[in-house]
N, C-alpha and C positions, 0 to 999 in steps of 0.2 A: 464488613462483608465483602468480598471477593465478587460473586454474582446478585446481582440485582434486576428484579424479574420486573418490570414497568406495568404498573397496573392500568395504563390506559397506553394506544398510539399517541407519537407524538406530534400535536397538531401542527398548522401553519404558524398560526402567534405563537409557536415554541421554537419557532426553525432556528433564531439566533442563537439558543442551548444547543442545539444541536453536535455543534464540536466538543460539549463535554462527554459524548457517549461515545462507545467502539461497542460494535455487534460483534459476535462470536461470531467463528467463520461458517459455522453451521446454522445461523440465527433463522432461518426459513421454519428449521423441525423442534428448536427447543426456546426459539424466543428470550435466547439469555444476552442482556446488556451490561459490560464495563461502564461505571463511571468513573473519569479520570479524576477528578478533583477528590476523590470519597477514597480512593488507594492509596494505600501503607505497605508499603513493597521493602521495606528496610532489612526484613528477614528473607526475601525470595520467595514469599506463598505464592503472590498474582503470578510471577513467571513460570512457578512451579503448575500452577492452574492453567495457565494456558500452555504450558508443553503437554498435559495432561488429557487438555482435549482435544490437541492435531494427533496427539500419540492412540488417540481414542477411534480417532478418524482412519487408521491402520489398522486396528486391531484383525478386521476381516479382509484380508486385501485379496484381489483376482490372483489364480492362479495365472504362470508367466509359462509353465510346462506342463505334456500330458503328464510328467512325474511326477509333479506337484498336484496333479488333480488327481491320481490315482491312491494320494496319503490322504486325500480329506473325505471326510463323511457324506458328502454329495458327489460321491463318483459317477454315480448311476445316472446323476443326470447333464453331467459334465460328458459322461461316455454317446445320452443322447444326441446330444449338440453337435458333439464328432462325427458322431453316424449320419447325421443331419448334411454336414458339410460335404464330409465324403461322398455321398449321395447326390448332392447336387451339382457337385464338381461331376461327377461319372456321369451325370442326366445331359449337362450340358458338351459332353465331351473333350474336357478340359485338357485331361490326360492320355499319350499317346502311349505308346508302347514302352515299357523297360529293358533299358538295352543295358550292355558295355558301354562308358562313356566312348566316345571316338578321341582319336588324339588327337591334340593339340587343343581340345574343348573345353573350357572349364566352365562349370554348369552353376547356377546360379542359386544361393542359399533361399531357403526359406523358414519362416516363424508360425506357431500356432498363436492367434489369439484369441482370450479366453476371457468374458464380459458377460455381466449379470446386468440386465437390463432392472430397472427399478420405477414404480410410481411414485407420484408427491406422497406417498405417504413414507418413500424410503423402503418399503416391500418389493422382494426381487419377485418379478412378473415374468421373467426368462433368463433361461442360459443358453448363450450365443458362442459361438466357436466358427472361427473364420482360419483358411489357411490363406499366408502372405508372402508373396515372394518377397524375397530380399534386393529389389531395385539395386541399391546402392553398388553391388557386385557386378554389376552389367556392366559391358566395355563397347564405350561410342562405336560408332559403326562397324560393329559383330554384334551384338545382341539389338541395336537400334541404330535408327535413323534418324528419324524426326519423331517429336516428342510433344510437337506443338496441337491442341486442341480448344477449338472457338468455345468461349463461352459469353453467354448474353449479358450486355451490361446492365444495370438497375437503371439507367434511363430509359432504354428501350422495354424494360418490362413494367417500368410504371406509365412509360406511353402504350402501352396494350392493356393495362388494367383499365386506363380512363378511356380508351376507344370501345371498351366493353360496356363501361358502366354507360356512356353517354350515347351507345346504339340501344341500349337495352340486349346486349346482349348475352347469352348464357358460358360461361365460363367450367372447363374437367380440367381437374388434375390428376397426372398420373404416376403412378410410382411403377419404375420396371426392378422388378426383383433382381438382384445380382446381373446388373446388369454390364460390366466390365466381360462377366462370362461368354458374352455372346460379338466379344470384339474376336474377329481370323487373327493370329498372327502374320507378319508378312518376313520375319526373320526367324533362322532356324535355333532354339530356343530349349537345352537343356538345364532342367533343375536335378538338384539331389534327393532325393527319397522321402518324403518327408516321411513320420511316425501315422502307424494306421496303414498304410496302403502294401498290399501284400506283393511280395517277392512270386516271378512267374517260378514253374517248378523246374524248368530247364538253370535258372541262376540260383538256385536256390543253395548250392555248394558254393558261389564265390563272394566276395565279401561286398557288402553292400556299400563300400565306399570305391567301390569301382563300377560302380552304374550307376546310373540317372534315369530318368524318366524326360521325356519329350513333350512340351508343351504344345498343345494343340490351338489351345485358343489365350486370348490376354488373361492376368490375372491381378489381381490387385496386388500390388505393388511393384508389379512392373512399369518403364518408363513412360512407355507407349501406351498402357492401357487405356485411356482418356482417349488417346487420337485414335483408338482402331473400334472403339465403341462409336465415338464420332462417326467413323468413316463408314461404320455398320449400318447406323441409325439414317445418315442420310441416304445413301443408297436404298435403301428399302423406302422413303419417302419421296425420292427423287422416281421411281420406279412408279410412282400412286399418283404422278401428275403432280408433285407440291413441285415449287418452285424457291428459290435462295438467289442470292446475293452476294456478292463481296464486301458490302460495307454490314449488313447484319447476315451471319452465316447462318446464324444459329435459327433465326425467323423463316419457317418454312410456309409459304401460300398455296393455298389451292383456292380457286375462284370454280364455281360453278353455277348453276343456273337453278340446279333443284338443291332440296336440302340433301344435306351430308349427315 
């Protein structure tokens, strides 16, 4: 036999066997174990079996284009996801006006990405659609400057777990939703058009590879974005009485007298 289903885990007094098993690369959803010593590969089945099941692992892969998502049987909620994106991009004022590119500008690509969120059980729970500039296009000092943004290291956030736990005190975590969206730009920052977003009715005779659209604010995948979310973030906390540091930037204080 090729697969070999284990009828029990394998204990601690078994660990020294242990090298004669290889788990399937999916072994979480079907619990299938190789044993090596038990294979007879002389004809190619076990290789043949296992291109069988990474080839399996493919069979449904994410769309990489809106064109690819407009051929499959889940368009409708691929088209959600978009609308979703577009929508939030517009909310946050992402997108500036569409122009004629200016000369001498060359505006910056971007990608749609297209991801089916899943639970342990391997059931798609959502579809996600993210639009992504194409960073790499960007040219050092004309599309950025500085690109550097603090982040807290795991010493200093496990000395705030135990200064919690050891005051007794209460601990929030928070997630900011898209939160890159709400970094300003501080450099002038043409992209090209992406798909979905409509042509105004004055350009609408000229060819849409000679306009661009005007970034308004950071976006994910640009260089910057990280430092102007940073610089968003603290400024509005520096503005609330917290205070920071240069050896931890990232740790903001406010001391007060009454509760917060």
């Amino acid at each position: 036999m090729v697969f070999e289903e284990p009828e029990k885990e394998i204990r601690p007094e078994d660990e020294h066997d242990t090298e004669k098993f290889e788990i399937s690369i999916n072994f979480a959803q079907n619990g299938k174990v190789w044993t090596r010593n038990e294979i007879e590969d002389d004809d190619g089945i076990f290789s043949f079996s296992v291109y069988k099941e990474i080839d399996h692992e493919s069979d449904d892969p994410d769309p990489e284009t809106i064109s690819e998502c407009l051929k499959r049987p889940d368009w409708e909620k691929w088209k959600m996801a978009i609308q979703a994106e577009l929508l939030s991009l517009n909310k946050r004022s992402v997108f500036g006006p569409i122009v004629t590119t200016p000369e001498n500008t060359k505006p910056v690509g971007h990608k749609w990405v297209f991801v089916r969120k899943r639970n342990e059980k391997n059931e798609v729970t959502r579809y996600k659609a993210r639009l992504v500039a194409q960073g790499f296009s960007q040219r050092p000092g004309i599309d950025y400057e500085e690109t550097y943004s603090p982040v807290m290291d795991a010493i200093t956030f496990r000395f705030l777990m135990s200064l919690a736990a050891s005051q007794n005190l209460e601990m929030y975590l928070m997630d900011v939703v898209t939160a890159y969206l709400y970094g300003s730009l501080e450099n002038e920052i043409y992209m090209k058009i992406p798909e979905g977003l409509k042509m105004p009715e004055d350009l609408k005779s000229k060819a849409k590879e000679i306009c661009s659209v005007r970034l308004q604010r950071s976006l994910y995948g640009l260089k910057q974005s990280g430092r102007m979310w940073y610089n968003r973030l603290s400024e509005y906390l520096l503005s609330k009485d917290y205070v920071n540091n240069a050896i931890c930037p990232c740790v903001f204080i406010k001391k007060s007298s009454q509760d917060l």
